[in-house]
C-alpha positions as CSV (number, residue, x, y, z in Angstrom):
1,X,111.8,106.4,95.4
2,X,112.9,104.4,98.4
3,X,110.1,101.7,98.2
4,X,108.1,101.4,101.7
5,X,108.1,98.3,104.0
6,X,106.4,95.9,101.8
7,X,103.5,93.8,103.9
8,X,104.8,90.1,102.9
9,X,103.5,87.9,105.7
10,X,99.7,87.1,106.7
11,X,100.6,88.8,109.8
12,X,101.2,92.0,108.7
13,X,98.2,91.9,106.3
14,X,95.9,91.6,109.4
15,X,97.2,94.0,111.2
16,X,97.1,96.4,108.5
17,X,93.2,95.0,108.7
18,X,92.7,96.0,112.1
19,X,95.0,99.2,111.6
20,X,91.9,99.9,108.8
21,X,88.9,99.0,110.5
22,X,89.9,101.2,113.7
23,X,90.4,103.8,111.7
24,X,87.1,103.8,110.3
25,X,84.9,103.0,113.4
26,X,86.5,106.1,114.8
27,X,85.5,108.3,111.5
28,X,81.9,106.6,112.0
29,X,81.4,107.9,115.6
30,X,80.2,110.9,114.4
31,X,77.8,110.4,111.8
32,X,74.1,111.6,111.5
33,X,71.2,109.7,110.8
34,X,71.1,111.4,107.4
35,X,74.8,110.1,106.9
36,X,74.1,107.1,108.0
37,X,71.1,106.7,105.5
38,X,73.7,108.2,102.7
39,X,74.3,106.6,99.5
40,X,77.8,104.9,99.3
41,X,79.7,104.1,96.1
42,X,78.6,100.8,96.1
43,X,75.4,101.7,94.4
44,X,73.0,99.1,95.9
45,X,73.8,100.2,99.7
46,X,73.6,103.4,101.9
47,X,76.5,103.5,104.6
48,X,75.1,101.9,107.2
49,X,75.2,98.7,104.7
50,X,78.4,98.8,103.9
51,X,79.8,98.9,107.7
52,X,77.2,95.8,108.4
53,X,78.6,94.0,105.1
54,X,82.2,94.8,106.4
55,X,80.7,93.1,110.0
56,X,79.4,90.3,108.4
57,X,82.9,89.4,106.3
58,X,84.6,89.7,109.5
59,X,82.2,87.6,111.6
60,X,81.5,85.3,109.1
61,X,83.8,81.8,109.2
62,X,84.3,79.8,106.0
63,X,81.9,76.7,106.8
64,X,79.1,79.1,107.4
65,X,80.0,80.9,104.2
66,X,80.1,78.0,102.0
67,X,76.6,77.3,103.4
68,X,75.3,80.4,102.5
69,X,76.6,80.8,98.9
70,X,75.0,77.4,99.1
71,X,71.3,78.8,100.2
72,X,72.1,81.8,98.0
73,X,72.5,79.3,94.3
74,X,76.5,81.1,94.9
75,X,74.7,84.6,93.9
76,X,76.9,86.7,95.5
77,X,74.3,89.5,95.6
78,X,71.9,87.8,97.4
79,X,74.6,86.1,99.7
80,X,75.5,89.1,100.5
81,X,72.2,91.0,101.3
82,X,71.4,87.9,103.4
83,X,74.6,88.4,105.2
84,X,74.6,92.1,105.7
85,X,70.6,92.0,107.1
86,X,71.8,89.3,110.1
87,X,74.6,91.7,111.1
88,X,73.3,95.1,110.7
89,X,71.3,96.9,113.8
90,X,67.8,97.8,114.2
91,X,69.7,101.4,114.6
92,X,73.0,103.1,113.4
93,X,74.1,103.2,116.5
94,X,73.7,99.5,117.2
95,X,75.4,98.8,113.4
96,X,78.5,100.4,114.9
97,X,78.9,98.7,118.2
98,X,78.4,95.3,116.2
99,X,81.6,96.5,114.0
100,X,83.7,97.7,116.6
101,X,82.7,94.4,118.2
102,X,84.7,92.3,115.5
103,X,87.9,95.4,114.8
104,X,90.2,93.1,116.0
105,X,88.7,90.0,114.6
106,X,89.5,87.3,112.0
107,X,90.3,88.9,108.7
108,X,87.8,87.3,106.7
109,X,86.4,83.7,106.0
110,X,88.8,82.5,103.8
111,X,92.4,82.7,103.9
112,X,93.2,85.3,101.2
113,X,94.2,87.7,103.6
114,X,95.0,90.1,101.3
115,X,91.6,90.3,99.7
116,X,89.7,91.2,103.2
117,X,92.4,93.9,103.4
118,X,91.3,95.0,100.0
119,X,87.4,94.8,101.2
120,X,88.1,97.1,104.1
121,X,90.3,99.5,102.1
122,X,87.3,99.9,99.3
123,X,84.5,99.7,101.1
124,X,86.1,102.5,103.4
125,X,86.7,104.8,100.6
126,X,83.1,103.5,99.5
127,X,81.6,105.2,103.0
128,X,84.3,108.3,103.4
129,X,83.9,109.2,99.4
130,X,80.4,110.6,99.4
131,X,80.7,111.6,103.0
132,X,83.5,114.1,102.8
133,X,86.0,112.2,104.8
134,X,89.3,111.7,103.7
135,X,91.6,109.3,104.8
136,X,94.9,107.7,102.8
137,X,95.8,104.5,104.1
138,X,99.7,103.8,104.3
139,X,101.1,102.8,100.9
140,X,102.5,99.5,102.1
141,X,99.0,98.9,102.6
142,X,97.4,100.0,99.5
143,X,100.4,98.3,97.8
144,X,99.8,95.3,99.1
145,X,96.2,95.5,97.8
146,X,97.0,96.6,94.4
147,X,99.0,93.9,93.4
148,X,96.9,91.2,94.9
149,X,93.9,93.1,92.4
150,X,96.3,92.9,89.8
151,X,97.5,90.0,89.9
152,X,93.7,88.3,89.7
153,X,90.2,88.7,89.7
154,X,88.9,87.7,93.3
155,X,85.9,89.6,94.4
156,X,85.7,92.1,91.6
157,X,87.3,91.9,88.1
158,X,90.1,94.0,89.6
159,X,92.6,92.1,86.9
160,X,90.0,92.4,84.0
161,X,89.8,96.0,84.2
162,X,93.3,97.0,83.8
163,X,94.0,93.9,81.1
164,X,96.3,95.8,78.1
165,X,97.4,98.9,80.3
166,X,100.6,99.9,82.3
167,X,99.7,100.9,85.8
168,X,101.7,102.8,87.9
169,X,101.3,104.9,91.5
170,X,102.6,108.3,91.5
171,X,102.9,107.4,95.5
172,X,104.5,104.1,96.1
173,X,106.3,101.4,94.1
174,X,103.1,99.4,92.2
175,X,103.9,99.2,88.9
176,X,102.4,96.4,86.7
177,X,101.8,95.7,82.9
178,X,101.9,97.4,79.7
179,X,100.5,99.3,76.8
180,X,98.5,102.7,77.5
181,X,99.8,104.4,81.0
182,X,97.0,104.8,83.9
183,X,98.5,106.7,86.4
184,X,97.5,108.0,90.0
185,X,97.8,106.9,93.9
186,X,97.7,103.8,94.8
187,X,94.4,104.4,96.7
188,X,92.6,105.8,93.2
189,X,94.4,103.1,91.6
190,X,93.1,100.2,94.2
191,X,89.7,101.9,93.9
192,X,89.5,102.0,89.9
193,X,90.7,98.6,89.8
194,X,87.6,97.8,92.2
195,X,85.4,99.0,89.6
196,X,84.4,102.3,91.5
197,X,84.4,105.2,88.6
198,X,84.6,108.1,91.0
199,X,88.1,107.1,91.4
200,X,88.6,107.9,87.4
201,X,88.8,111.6,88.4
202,X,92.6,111.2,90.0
203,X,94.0,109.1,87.3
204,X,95.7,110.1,84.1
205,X,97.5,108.9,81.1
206,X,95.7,107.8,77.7
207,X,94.8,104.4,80.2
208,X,92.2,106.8,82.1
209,X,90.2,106.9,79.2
210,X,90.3,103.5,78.6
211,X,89.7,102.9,82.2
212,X,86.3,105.2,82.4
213,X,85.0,103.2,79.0
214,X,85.4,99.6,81.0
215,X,83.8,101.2,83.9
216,X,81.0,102.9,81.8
217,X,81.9,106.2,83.3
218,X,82.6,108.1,79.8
């Protein structure tokens, strides 16, 4: 396999951010107020959350993110609710037009570009999962995301999870350590490594297993 254009440069990592987030607003337009009000895969928050926590990473700069892991005793939880409640509506519709507002914004409030980009893969396959949608991101882009998981645990234990097993996509060119093989797209990959155990269901090799026991999935 020829491998794809590989995103190197900070540049390219942000506009595979906006690339994302576009992509996503324009899936959202649709929704109901029942969708909206739906159960994600992160299990503490219903969609509408999840598009005002992606609001608040974008609108969020690092000074003012320091200060409130500072308020928040650096629980990320609570951090995080206090974020998501400034930036989401007092309606759906209103939690929307505040994310379309930052689309084009700053990646995040640090400079681990790649990480936002993971946060706005996930936490779109976090929305579209439970909702029906489908979407598969390019594999450059998922590539990228799946070797900054693998190569450390940022925000999730993305390199935890996979410690002992050789990983490889079935779609692109990420390949990484050894022992038993999980196997699957990059996406499923991205998203087990994430800790999501819905993704378990594409995977395969004697590492899925393995995978489903760290996740407490089987």
């Amino acid at each position: 396999m020829t491998e794809p254009h590989v995103l190197e440069t900070r540049e390219a990592l942000k506009r595979a951010i906006h690339v994302e987030r576009l992509a996503l607003a324009q899936d959202l337009a649709e929704l109901s107020e029942a969708q909206w009000a739906k159960a994600s895969l992160c299990e503490r928050w219903t969609v509408e959350e999840v598009v005002a926590h992606l609001t608040a990473g974008a609108g969020t700069r690092m000074w003012r993110w320091l200060l409130s892991m500072l308020a928040a005793r650096f629980n990320p939880d609570l951090h995080n609710d206090r974020r998501l409640a400034k930036h989401r509506g007092a309606t759906p519709e209103e939690t929307l037009r505040r994310f379309r507002e930052v689309v084009a914004g700053p990646s995040g409030p640090t400079g681990h570009t790649a990480a936002w980009l993971g946060e706005t893969v996930v936490h779109g396959e976090d929305i579209r999962r439970p909702l029906g949608l489908v979407r598969t991101p390019p594999v450059a882009t998922t590539t990228a995301v799946a070797r900054f998981f693998a190569g450390r645990d940022f925000t999730v234990a993305s390199n935890t999870v996979i410690a002992g097993l050789r990983v490889e996509a079935t779609d692109g060119p990420f390949a990484t350590g050894s022992g038993d093989l999980l196997r699957g797209p990059t996406l499923s990959l991205v998203m087990g490594m994430a800790g999501r155990a819905a993704a378990c269901q594409d995977l395969e090799g004697d590492g899925a297993a393995v995978l489903r026991a760290r996740l407490g999935s089987g």
